[in-house]
N, C-alpha and C positions, 0 to 999 in steps of 0.2 A: 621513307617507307614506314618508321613508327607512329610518322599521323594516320598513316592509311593509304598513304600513295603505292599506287601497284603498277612498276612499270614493267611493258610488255616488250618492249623496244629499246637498245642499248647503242648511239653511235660512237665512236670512238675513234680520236686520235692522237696516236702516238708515238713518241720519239724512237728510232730503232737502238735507242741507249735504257731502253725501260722491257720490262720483262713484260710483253706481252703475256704470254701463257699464263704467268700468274693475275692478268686483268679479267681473261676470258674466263679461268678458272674463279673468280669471283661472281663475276657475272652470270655466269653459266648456273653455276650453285642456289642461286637466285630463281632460275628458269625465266632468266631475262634471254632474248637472242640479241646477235651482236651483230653490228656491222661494221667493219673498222680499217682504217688505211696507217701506215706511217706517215710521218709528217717532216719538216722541215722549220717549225716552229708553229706551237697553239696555241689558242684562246678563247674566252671566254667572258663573261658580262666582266666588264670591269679588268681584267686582267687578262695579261699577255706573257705567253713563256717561250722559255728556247730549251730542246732536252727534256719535258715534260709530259702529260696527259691530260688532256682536255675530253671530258665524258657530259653527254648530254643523254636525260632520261628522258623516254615516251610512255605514254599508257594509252597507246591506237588499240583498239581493238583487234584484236586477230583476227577478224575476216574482212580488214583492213586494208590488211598489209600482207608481203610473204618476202623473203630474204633469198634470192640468186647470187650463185657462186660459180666463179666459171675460173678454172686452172686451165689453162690453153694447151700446156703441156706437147705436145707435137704436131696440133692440128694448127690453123692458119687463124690468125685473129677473127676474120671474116666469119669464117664457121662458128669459132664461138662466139661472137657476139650477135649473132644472126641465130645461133640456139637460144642463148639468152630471150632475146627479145620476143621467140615462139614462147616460150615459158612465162613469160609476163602477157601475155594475149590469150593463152591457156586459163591464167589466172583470174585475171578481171577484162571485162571489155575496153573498158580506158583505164590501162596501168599511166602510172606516171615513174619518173624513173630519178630515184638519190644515188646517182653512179659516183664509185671508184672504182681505178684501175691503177696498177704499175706502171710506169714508167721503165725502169730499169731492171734486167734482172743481176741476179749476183753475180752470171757468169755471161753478162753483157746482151742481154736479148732486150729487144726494144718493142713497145707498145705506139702504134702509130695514132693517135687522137681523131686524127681527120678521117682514118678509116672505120677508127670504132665509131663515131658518131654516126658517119653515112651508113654504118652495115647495121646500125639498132634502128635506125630514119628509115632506111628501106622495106623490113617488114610491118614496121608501126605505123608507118607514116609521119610526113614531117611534124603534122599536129600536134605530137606527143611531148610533154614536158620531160625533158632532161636535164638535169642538174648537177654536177659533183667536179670531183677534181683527181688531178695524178694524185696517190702518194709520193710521199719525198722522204728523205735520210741524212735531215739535220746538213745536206748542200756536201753528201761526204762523194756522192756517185758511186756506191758499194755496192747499193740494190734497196729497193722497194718493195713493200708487201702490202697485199690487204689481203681480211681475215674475218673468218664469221664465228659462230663457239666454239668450235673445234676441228676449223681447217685455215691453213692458211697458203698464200701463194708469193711468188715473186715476178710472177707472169700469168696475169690472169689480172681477172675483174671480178666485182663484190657490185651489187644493188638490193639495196631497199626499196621492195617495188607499192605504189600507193596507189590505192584505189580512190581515181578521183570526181568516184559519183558519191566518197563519203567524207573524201578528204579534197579542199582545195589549194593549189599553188599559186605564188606570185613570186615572179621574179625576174633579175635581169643581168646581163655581164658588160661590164666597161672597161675600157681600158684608158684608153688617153691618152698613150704615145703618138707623136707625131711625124709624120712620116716626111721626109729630107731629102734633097737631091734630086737630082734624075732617075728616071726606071731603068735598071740592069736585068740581064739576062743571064741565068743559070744556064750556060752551054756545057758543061759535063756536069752528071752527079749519078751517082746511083742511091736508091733508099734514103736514108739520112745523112750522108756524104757531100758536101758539092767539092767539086775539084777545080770548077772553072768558072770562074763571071766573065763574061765578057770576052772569054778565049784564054784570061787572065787569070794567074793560082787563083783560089778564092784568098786562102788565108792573107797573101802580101794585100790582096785587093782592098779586103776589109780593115786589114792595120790601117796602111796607107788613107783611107779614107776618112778613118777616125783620128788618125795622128798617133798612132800608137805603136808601141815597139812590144816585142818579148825578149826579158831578160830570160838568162840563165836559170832566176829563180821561178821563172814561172810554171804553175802545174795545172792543170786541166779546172782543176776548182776552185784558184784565185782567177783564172781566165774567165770564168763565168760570172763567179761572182762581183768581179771588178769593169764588166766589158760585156759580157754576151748578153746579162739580162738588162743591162740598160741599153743597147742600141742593139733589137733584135732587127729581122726583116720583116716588111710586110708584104707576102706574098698576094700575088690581085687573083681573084676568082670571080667567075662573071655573076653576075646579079646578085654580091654576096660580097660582103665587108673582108678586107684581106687577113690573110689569115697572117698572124702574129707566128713567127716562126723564131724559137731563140738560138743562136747558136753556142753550145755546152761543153766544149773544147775545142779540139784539133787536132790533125795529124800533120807534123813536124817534117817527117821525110817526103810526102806527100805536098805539101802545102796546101791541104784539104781542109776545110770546116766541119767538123760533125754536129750535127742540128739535132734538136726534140723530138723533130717527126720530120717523115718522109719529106724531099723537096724532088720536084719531076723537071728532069732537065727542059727544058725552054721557059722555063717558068720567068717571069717577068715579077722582080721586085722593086721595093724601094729601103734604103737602110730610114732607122728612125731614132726619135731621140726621145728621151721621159718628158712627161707633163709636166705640165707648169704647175704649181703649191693652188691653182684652184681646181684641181680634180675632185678632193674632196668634195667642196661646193659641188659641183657636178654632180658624182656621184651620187651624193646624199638629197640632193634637190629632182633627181630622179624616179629614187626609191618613194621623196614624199609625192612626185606626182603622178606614178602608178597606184601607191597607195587611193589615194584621191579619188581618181578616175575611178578605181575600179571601187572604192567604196568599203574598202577591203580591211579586217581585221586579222591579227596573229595570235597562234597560239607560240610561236615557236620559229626561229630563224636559224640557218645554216650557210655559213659565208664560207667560199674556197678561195682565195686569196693567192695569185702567182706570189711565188718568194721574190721573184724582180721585185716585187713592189716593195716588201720589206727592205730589200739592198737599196732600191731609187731612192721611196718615199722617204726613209728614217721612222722616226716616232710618229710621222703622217699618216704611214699605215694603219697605225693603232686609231687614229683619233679616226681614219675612213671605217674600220670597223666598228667602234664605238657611236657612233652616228650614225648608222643603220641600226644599228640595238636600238637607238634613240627613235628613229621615225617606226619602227614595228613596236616596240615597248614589249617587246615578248624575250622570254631566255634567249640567249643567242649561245652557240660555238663554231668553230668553223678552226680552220689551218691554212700553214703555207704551200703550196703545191706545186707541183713540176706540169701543171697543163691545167687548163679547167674546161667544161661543158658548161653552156648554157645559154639561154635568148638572148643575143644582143638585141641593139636599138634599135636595128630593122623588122627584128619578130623573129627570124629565123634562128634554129638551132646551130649551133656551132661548135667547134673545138679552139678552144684560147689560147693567147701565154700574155703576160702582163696584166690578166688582166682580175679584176673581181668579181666573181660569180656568186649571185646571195639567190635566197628563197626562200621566202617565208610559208611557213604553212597554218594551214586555219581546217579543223575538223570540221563538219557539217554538222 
């Protein structure tokens, strides 16, 4: 800013070990607006943190852009992200949409991905560019937040909505897990629950499958982190790539899976296993030949990264995200997340898990 840069736009992610309020109170002070999720570890050109903050500045013009804040509070996901999406159609004729949402709140309410997606799809229409990711909390399951200058939630969603007859998007989400076995059948579950595969607890179902036992010492977040995001489920949806479902603990007395988002009893999946060390290459050999096609330059990229992939890939992660910087050559930031949005390989919008959501943007 003492060359002259005057940024209008602030994203921001951060670790829920870092004093938000005093980030927002800087920013704010500035008469920068903010958009911002907790995180599960960030990064930036060159550098990768855990417990940190990762801030990228904009200077879009104000009749650009505008910032939605949706606290859901006691009405139904549905409702607000279906107010939302009126408010970004209020706004500009082709909004495009930089979504965050919570995942968890502090006192256990869950944000369902697949529902927020179809319920911002159905006013917009499919058309519409959507991109972002859950907040996450450093893999503690505490709770979640996103937060604009001076509100924040733990249940609720935040977008930076872009106008994109001045501003252009390019982007895509991959994942690369590989889907194993035969198709099973979710015969009981309610919400994000399953209780039965196959008529079968789910939880013995899924050890047994994997070969795996629970000790004594186990707790819901060595369960995930050591098990549930590397061999999530691929739930099948018709004309539409399956949806990546992780499972984030379990219920013990029960012998139940609690999963990320909703699973609908008859659902037909398949379990899966992580990529093979060339997803990388994939990925990045992607990103250069949308670049290509579409002829396409950056001012700027934003990568939402499942935490699976930081626990699968190792230090892979980092070099998948460093290689997207590489084929855009623009700032980049981005975090680990507990779900992501964005166009898979068949074009259509979607709600993730394992997987890497990027989007580069370019001003007109």
């Amino acid at each position: 800013m003492i060359d002259g840069f005057a940024p209008t736009v602030a994203i921001v992610f951060i670790s829920i070990k870092q004093d938000r309020k005093a980030v927002c109170e800087i920013l704010n002070n500035k008469g920068i607006d903010i958009i911002g999720a907790t995180s599960s570890g960030e990064f930036i050109d060159g550098h990768q943190s855990e417990s940190e903050t990762a801030i990228i500045l904009f200077d879009i013009k104000k009749n650009g852009y505008c910032i939605l804040f949706e606290d859901i509070g006691e009405r139904n996901l549905d409702d607000a992200a279906t107010n939302m999406a009126k408010a970004a159609l209020q706004k500009f004729n082709k909004p495009a949409f930089i979504l965050c949402s919570t995942l968890l709140s502090a006192n256990g309410k869950m944000i369902d991905g697949e529902t927020l997606v179809r319920s911002i799809e159905k006013t917009t229409g499919p058309q519409v560019n959507l991109f972002g990711g859950m907040a996450g909390d450093d893999i503690t399951f505490t709770g979640t937040y996103v937060f604009t200058n001076n509100r924040s939630t733990d249940y609720g969603m935040v977008a930076l909505i872009l106008d994109e007859d001045k501003i252009n998007l390019y982007g895509m989400a991959i994942s690369g897990w590989k889907p194993m076995g035969i198709f099973r059948t979710v015969t009981k579950s309610e919400d994000n629950l399953i209780y039965t595969i196959d008529e079968q607890p789910a939880l013995k179902v899924y050890l047994r499958f994997l070969g795996k036992e629970l000790s004594s010492a186990d707790d819901q977040v060595k369960f995930f982190d050591s098990i549930g995001v590397h061999y999530p489920f691929q739930i099948e949806r018709e004309n539409r790539e399956p949806l990546m479902c992780n499972p984030i603990g379990y219920n013990k007395e029960k012998e139940a899976l609690i999963c990320e988002s909703n699973v609908a009893q008859g659902s037909k999946f398949r379990f899966s296993t992580p990529p093979d060390f060339d997803i990388i290459e994939t990925v990045v050999n992607k990103a250069n030949q949308l670049k290509n096609e579409a002829h396409a330059e950056a001012d700027a990229l934003l990568i939402f990264s499942c935490a699976g992939r930081l626990s699968a890939l190792g230090p892979m992660a980092h070099d998948e995200n460093e290689g997207l910087a590489a084929v855009w050559n623009a700032p980049m930031a981005g975090f680990y997340t507990y779900g992501e949005f964005g166009r898979a390989v068949n074009g259509k919008h979607e709600f993730h898990s394992t997987t890497n959501s990027w989007v580069a943007l370019k001003e007109k």
